[in-house]
BAROLO-780428 format. One record per residue (C-alpha): x, y, z. Coordinates in steps of 0.05 Angstrom, whole numbers, padded with zeros to 5 digits, always signed. Example, Ala and Ser with C-alpha at 12.3 -4.5 7.8 and 13.67 -1.06 7.14 Angstrom:
BAROLO-780428
+00246-00090+00156;+00273-00021+00143;
END
This chain:
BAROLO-780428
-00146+00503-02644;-00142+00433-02626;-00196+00397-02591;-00160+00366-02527;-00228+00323-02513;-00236+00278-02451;-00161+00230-02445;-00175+00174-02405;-00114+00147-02369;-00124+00072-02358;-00082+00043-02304;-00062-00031-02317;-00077-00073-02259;-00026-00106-02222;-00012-00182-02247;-00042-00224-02199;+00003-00252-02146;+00020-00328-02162;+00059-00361-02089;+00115-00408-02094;+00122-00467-02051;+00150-00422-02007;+00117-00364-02006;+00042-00410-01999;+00081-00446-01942;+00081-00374-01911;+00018-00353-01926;-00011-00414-01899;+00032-00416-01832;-00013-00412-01770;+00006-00423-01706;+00062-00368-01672;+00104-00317-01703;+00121-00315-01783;+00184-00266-01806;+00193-00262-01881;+00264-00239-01896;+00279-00224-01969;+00308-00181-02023;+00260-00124-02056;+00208-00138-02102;+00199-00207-02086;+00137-00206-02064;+00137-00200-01978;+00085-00148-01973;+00042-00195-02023;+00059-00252-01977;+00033-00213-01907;-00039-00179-01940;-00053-00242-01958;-00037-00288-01899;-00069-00239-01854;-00133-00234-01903;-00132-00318-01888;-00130-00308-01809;-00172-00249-01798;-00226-00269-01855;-00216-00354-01858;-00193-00369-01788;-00233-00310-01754;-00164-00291-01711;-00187-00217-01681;-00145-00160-01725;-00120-00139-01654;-00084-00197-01645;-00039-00187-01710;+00019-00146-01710;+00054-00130-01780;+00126-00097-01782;+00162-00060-01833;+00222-00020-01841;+00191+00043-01877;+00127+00084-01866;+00113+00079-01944;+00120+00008-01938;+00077-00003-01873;+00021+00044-01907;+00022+00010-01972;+00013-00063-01934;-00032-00030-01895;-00074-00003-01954;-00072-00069-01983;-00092-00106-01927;-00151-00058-01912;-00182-00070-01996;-00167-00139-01979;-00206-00151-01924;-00266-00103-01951;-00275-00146-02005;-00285-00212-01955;-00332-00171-01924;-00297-00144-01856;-00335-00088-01837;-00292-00025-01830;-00292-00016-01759;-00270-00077-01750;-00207-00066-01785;-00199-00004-01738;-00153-00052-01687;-00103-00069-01749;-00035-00053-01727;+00006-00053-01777;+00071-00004-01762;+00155+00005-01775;+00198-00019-01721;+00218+00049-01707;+00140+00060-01688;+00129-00002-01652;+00193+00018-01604;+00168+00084-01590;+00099+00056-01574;+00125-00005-01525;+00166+00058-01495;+00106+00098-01479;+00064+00042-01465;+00114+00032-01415;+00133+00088-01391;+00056+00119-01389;+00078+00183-01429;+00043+00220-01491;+00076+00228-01555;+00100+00291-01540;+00138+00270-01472;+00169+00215-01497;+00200+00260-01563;+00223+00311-01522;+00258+00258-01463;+00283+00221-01517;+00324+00284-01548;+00351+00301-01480;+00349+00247-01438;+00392+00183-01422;+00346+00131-01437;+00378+00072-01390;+00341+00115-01332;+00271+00109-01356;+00276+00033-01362;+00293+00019-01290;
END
């Protein structure tokens, strides 16, 4: 019988992320909003962990102050994940990253709805499925 023995899978780290003159222009924006519209793989969820590493951990702006949007859930939770090693390695205490909002648009919507409207979860799901929203809004 063979001998299976110990098999060590060895993931390759990523390559590190080199920014364009664009993409460092992005990171090192500042002041008010920053969108970052482009095509797959081209390195936007590179471009956010890493300019919100350099306000949180270089310009000491409060994660509560940040908001990152995404289309998907896997994509929110991967920047999200990123972001978190990211700042842990700077040496931002855990729960201080508690405040980090990073979320889809779907999620921020529902959460400026019940904000809003003062509603759980739950009451906002079910008035949503049976409900005409234009009356909550008024």
């Amino acid at each position: 019988m063979p001998s299976t023995g110990n098999k060590h899978i060895v993931k390759q780290p990523l390559p590190s992320f080199v920014a364009n003159a664009q993409q460092a222009a992005a990171i090192a924006h500042t002041n008010g909003p920053a969108a970052f519209v482009a095509a797959a793989g081209t390195g936007k969820t590179s471009i956010l962990v890493r300019r919100l590493v350099r306000l949180v951990a270089d310009e000491g702006i409060a994660p509560e102050s940040i908001l990152c949007v995404t289309f998907t859930r896997a994509a929110a939770q991967e920047m999200e994940k990123r972001a978190l090693k990211a700042l842990k390695t700077r040496n931002i205490a855990a729960q201080d990253l508690k405040t980090l909002r990073v979320v889809t648009f779907h999620g921020l919507g529902h959460q400026m709805l019940r904000e809003k409207l003062q509603w759980t979860p739950q009451e906002l799901n079910q008035r949503l499925i049976s409900g005409e929203p234009r009356q909550w809004l008024a």
